[in-house]
C-alpha positions in Angstrom: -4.6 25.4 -6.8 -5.4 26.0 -3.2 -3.6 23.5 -0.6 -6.3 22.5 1.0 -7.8 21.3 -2.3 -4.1 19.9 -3.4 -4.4 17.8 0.0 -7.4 16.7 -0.3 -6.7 15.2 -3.6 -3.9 13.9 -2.1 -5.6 12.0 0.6 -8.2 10.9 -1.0 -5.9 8.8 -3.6 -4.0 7.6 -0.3 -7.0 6.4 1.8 -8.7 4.7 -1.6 -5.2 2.9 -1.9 -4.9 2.2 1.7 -8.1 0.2 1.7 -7.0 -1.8 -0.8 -3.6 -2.3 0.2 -4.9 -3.4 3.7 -7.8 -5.8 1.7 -4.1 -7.1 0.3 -2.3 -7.3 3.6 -5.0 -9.5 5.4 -5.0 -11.7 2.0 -1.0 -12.3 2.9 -2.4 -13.1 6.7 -5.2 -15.4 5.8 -2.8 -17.0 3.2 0.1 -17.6 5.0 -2.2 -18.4 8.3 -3.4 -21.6 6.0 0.2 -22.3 6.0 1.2 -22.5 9.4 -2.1 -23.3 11.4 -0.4 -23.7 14.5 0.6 -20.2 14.6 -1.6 -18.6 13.1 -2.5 -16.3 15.7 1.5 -15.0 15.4 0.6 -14.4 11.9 -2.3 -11.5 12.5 0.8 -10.3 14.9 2.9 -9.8 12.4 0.1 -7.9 9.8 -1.5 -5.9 12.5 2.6 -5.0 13.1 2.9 -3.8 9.9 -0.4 -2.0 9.8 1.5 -0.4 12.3 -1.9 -1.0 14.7 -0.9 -3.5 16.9 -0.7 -1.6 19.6 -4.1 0.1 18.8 -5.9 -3.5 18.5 -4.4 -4.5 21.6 -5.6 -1.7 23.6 -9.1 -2.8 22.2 -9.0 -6.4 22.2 -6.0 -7.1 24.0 -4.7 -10.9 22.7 -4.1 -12.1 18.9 -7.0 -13.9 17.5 -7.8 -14.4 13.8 -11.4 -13.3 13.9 -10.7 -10.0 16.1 -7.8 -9.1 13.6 -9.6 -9.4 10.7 -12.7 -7.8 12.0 -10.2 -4.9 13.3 -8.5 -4.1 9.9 -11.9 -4.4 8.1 -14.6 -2.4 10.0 -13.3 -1.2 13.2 -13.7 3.0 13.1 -11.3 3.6 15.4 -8.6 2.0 13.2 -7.5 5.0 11.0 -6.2 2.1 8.7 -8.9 -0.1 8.4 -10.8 -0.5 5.1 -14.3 1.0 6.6 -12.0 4.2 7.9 -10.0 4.5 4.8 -12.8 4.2 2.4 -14.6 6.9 4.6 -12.2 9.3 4.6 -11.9 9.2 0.5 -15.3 10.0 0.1 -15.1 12.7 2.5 -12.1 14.2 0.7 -13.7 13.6 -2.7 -16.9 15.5 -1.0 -14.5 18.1 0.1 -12.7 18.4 -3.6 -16.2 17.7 -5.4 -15.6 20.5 -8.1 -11.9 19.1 -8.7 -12.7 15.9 -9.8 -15.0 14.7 -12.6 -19.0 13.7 -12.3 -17.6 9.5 -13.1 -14.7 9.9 -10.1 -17.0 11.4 -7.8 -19.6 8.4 -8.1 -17.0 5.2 -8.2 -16.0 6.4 -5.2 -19.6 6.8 -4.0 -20.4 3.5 -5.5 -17.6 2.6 -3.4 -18.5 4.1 -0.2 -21.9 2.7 0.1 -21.3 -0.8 -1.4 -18.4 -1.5 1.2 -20.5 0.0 3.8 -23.1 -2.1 3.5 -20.5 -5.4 2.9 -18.9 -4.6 6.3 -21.9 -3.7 7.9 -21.6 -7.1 9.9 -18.3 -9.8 10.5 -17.4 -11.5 7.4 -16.5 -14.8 7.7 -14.0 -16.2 7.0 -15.6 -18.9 4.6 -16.3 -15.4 3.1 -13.5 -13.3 2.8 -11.7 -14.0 -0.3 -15.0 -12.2 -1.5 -14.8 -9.5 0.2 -11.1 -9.0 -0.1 -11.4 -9.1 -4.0 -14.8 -6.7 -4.2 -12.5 -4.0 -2.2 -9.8 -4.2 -4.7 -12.7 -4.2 -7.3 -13.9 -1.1 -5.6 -10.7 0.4 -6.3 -9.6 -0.4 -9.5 -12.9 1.0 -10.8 -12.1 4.5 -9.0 -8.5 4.5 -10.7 -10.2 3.8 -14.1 -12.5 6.7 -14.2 -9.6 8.9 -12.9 -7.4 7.7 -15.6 -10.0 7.7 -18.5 -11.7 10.7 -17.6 -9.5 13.8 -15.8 -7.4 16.5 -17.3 -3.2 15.5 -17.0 -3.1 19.0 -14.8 -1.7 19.5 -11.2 -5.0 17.9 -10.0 -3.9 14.9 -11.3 -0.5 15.1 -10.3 -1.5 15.4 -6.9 -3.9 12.4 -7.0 -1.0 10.5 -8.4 1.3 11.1 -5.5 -1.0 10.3 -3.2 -1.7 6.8 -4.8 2.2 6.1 -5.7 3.2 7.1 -2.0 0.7 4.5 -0.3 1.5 1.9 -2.6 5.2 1.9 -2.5 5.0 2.3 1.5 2.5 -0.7 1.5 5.1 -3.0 -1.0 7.8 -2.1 1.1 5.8 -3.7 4.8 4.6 -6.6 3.2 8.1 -7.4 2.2 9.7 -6.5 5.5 6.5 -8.9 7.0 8.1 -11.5 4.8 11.5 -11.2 5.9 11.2 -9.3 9.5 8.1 -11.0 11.2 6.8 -13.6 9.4 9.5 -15.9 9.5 11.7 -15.4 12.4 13.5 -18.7 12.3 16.4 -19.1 10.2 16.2 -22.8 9.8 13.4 -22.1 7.4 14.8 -20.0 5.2 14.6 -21.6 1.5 12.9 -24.5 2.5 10.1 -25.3 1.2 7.6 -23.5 3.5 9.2 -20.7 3.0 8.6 -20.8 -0.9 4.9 -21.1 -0.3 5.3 -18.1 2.0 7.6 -16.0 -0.6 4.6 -16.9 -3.4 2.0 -15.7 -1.4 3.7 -12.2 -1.1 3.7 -12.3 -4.9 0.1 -13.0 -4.7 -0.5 -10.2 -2.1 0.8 -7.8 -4.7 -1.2 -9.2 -8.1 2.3 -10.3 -9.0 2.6 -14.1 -9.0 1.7 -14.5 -12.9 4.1 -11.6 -13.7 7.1 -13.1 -11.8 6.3 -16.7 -13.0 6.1 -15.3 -16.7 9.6 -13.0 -16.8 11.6 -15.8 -14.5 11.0 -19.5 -15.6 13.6 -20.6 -13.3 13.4 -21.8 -9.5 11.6 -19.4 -7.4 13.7 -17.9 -5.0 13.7 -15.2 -1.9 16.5 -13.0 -3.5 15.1 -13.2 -6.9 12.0 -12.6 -5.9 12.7 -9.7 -3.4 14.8 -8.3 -6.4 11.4 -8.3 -8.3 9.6 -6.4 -5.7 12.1 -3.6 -5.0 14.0 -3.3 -8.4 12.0 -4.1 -11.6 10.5 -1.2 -13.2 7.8 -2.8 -15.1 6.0 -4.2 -12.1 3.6 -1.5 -10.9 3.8 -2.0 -7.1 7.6 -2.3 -7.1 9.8 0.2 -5.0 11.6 1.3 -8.5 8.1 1.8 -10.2 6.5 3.3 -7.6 9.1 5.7 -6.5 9.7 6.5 -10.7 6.1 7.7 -10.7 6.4 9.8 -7.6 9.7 11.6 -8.9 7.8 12.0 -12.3 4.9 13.5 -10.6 6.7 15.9 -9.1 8.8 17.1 -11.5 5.4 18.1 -13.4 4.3 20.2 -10.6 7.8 22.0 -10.5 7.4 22.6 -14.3 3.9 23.9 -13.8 4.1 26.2 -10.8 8.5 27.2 -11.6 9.2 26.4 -8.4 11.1 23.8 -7.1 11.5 22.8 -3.3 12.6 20.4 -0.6 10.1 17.6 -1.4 12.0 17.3 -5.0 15.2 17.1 -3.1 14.4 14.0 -1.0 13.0 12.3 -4.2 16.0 12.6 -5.8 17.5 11.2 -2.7 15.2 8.1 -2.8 15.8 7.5 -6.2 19.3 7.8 -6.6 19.8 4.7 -3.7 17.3 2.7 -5.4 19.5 3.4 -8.6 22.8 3.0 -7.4 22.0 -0.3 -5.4 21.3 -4.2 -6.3 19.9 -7.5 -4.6 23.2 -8.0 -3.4 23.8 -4.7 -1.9 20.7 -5.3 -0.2 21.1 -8.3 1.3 24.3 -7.7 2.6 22.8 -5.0 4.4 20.5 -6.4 5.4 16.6 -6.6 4.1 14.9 -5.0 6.9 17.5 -2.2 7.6 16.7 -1.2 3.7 13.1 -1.7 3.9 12.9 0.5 7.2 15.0 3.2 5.7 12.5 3.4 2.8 9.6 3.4 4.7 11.4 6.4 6.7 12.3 8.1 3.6 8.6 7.7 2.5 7.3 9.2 5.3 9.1 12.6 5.5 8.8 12.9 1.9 4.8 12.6 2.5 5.1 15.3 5.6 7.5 17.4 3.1 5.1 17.5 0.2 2.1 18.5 3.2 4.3 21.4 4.0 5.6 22.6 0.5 2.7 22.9 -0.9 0.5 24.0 2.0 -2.0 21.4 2.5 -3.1 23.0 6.3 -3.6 26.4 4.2 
């Protein structure tokens, strides 16, 4: 396959992701806003910090408000993470990998393009926006379906896979560290009962609240629950899952072309902390140094996997 194609596949499975991980990471906002009214404004701080485009919105809007912040990871075009951007860009890369794909991938993500384009044609409200939020993820879903039920298991769809399975597990990885780095900065809350609510609504963030509830009947609690996120393979937006997929993805493409490279190095780097660490270990180190380290790790193997395989041609 030529690179250009392989990254194009690539990015289009990381934009479609992206807009629905951001459609999650304003749910956590607008959640845990309801929870602490007072600050609320500190909240969209701390997403549009983990967006990492804080210091794009405040060169546009300058101050924290709730409407600007929302509006700004929804529908601004200058925001290369917004959901209007990100659902832009995977139709242009599905345009630009048109023969790659099949005839039902090609028009979910149309479907996509121009039902979210007309949806954020305007503000949403905010009496409106658990709407919105959930037709995104909608949007989505239905995209992953047709992939799933209708392409070849070939390098094409290895490459969409790690495109999906990187976004995700950098997107579970910030909304944790919002949890724990930003979110709530005062230690006299920790395990109190705000700060349940607050560790719930991550779950929630990550369609995981049911899934936790279901495997621990106990007391809810930050360590189990960060455990859950970062540790348990059976939850498909935890580090362990995620990062599982990626290796495995990989380790197809080295079968299929003979050829192994650095990208497959730094996996097994990745994966071998993940498996040679606990909760504890984590903890002790402390959450956001881990979490910070991952994202790191994420992001060189993404610029790694770019350059192996010759996504610039």
């Amino acid at each position: 396959m030529l690179g250009k194609t392989a990254g194009g596949l690539f990015w289009l499975f990381r934009y479609l992701e992206r807009s629905e991980n951001t459609a999650r990471l304003i749910e956590t906002g607008f959640r845990i806003a309801l929870t602490r009214p007072s600050g609320a404004d500190d909240e969209w701080q701390s997403v549009l910090q983990t967006a990492a485009v804080d210091r794009a919105y405040a060169a546009r809007h300058g101050d924290v408000e709730q409407g600007k912040a929302i509006d700004f990871l929804l529908r601004d075009k200058t925001n290369p993470s917004s959901v209007l951007t990100a659902i832009s860009e995977a139709r242009q890369n599905a345009r630009l990998t048109r023969t790659a794909i099949t005839r039902e991938v090609w028009e979910a993500i149309n479907d996509a393009y121009m039902s979210l384009t007309e949806t954020l044609a305007r503000p949403v409200a905010a009496r409106h926006l658990p709407e919105v939020l959930a037709t995104i993820r909608q949007h989505s879903a239905l995209v992953r379906g047709a992939m799933h039920g209708t392409m070849l298991r070939t390098d094409i769809f290895d490459f969409c896979r790690l495109g999906t399975f990187l976004e995700r597990a950098d997107n579970t990885a910030r909304i944790l560290d919002v949890k724990y780095y930003v979110l709530l900065p005062s230690a006299v809350q920790i395990g109190s009962n705000m700060d349940n609510v607050q560790w719930e609504t991550i779950l929630r963030s990550v369609a995981s609240l049911r899934s936790y509830r279901w495997l621990n009947q106990g007391e809810v609690t930050p360590k189990s629950i960060a455990d859950f996120l970062i540790f348990d393979g059976r939850m498909p937006r935890s580090l362990r899952f995620t990062t599982k997929k990626i290796s495995a993805n990989l380790s197809y493409l080295e079968d299929n072309y003979g050829q192994r490279h650095d990208c497959h190095d730094r996996m097994d780097v990745i994966t071998a902390r993940l498996r040679n660490m606990d909760i504890d270990q984590v903890f002790d180190e402390g959450l956001h140094e881990f979490l910070t380290e991952f994202i790191t790790d994420l992001a060189h193997l993404g610029g790694q996997i770019e350059q192996d395989y010759r996504f610039l041609g």
